[in-house]
C-alpha positions as CSV (number, residue, x, y, z in Angstrom):
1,X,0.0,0.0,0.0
2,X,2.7,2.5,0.8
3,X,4.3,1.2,-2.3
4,X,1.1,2.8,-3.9
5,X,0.7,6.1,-2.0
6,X,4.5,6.4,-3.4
7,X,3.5,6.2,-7.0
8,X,0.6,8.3,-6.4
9,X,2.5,11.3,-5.4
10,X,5.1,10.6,-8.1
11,X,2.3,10.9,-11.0
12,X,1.0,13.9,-9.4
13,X,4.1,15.6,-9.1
14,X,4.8,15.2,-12.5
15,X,1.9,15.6,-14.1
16,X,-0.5,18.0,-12.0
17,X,1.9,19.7,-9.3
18,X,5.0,20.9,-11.4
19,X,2.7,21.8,-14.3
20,X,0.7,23.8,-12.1
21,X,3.5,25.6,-10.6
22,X,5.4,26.2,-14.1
23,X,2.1,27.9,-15.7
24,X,2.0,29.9,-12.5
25,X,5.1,30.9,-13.4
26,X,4.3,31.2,-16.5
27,X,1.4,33.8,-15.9
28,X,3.3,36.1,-13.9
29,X,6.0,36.5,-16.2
30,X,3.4,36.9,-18.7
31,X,1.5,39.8,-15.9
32,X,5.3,41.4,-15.7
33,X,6.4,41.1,-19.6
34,X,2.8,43.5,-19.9
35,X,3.8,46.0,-17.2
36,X,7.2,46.5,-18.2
37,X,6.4,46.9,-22.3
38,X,3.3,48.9,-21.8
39,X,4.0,50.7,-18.3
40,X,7.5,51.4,-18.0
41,X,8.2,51.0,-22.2
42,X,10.4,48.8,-21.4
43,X,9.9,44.9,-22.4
44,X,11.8,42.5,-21.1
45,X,14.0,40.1,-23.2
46,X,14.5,37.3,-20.8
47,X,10.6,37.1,-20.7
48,X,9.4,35.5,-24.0
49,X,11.9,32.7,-23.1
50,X,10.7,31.8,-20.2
51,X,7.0,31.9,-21.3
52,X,8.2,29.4,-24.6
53,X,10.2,26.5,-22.1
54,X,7.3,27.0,-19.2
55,X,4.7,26.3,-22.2
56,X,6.4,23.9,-23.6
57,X,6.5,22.2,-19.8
58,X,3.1,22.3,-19.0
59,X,1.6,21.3,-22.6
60,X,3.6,18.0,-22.8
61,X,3.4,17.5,-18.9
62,X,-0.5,18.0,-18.5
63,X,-0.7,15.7,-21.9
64,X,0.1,12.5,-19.2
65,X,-2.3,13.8,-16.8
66,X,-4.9,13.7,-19.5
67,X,-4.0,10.6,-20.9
68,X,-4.0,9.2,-17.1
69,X,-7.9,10.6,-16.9
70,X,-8.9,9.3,-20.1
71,X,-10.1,13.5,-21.0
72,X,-7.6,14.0,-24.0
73,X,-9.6,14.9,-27.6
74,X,-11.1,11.7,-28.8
75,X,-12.6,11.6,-32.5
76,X,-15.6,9.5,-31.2
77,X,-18.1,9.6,-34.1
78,X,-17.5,6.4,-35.8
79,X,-16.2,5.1,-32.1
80,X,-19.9,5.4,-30.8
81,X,-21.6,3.9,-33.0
82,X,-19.2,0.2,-31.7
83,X,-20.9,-2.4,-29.2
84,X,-19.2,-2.1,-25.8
85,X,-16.6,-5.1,-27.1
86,X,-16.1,-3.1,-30.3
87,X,-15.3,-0.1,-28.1
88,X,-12.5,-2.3,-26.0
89,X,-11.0,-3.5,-29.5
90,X,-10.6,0.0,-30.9
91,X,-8.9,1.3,-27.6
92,X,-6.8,-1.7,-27.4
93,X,-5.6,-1.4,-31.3
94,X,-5.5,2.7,-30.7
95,X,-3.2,2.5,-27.7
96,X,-1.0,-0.4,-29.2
97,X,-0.4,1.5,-31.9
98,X,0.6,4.8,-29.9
99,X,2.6,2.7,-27.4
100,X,4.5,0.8,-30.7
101,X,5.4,4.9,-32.0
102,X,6.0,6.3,-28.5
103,X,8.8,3.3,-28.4
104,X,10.2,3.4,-31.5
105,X,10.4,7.2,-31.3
106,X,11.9,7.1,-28.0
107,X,16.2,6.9,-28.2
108,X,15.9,9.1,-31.6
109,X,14.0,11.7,-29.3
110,X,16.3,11.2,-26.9
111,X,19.3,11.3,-28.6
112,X,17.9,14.7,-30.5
113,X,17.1,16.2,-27.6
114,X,20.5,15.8,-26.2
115,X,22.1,16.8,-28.9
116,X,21.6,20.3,-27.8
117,X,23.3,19.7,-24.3
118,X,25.6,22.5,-26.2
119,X,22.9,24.9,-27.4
120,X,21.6,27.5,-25.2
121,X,19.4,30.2,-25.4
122,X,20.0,33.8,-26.2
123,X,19.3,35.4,-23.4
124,X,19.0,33.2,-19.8
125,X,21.5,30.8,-21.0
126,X,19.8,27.5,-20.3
127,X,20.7,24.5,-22.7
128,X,18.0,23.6,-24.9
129,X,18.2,20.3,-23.6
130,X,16.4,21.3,-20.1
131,X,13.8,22.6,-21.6
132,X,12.6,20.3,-24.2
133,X,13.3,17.0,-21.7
134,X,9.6,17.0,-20.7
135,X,8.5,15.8,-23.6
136,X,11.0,12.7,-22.9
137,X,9.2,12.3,-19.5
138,X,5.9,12.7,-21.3
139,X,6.8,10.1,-23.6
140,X,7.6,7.3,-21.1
141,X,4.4,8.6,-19.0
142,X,2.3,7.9,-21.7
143,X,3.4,5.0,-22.6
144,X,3.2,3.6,-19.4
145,X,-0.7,4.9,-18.7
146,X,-1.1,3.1,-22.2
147,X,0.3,-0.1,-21.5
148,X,-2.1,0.0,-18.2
149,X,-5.2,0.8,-20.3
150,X,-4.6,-1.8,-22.7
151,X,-3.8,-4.7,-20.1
152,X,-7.1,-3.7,-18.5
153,X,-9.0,-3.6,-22.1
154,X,-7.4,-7.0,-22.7
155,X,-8.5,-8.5,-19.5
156,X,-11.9,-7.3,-19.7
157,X,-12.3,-9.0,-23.5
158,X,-10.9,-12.1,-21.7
159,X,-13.2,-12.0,-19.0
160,X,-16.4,-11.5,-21.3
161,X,-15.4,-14.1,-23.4
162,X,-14.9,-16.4,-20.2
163,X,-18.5,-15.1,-19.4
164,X,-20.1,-15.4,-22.7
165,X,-19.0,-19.1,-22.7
166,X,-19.9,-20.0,-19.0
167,X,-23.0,-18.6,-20.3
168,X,-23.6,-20.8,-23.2
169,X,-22.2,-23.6,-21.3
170,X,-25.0,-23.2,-18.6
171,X,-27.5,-22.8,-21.1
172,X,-26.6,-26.1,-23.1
173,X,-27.0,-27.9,-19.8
């Protein structure tokens, strides 16, 4: 259980606590980047990079938190028109074939987004590499939130087909 509470805190940490916190961070700079162009006339040129890397932070990191609560954009108008076994099918097939990119993209992402361990930017001087490595994390979140969905679609097909036959069995008899 306390293995549990562990994990708990880990996914919301990553996915609803440090997004949180980075589009707070986010907003205010935005609040101050408006004060000091159209207030003071004086914009600030540290300020449109820390509103592009916090962005970019809490787009890919709140992506897993959607994915983990099943409320990302779904195209659903052929989808609900499938029996409740269809609908299993076309999730398991959907996710299998997100999980099958999200691997096979992984160590070339990786190894791109460490190629700019050199680059920083203009102005704060923070290696491109720190700011895009969310969407590594995001990656491997997602993958794993898809590899849980699909395991659960899987065993409920299993288990209807277990019931559908202890069904006909029963009625046979």
């Amino acid at each position: 259980m306390r293995l549990k509470k562990i994990w708990d805190l880990l996914l919301n940490t990553v996915e609803v606590y440090i997004p949180s916190v980075v589009f707070l961070v986010m907003f205010i700079v935005f609040v101050i980047e408006i004060f000091g162009r159209y207030f003071f006339d004086h914009p600030f040129t540290w300020s449109f990079e820390v509103s592009s890397l916090a962005y970019v932070w809490v787009v890919v990191l709140g992506a897993c938190y959607t994915t983990r609560r099943h409320e990302h954009v779904t195209f659903a108008l052929i989808y609900e028109k499938f029996s409740s076994k269809g609908k299993l099918v076309a999730d398991c097939l959907g996710n299998l074939l997100v999980i099958i990119a999200f691997i096979i993209a992984l160590y070339p992402s990786y190894d791109y987004i460490m190629s700019y361990h050199t680059s920083y930017t203009p102005v704060l001087r923070i290696t491109f590499d720190i700011g895009f490595m969310p969407f590594l994390v995001s990656m491997v979140f997602i993958t794993g939130h898809l590899i849980y969905d699909t395991v659960n679609d899987i065993r409920k097909l299993v288990s209807r087909k277990n019931n559908l036959d202890e069904n006909i069995t029963n009625d046979a008899i």
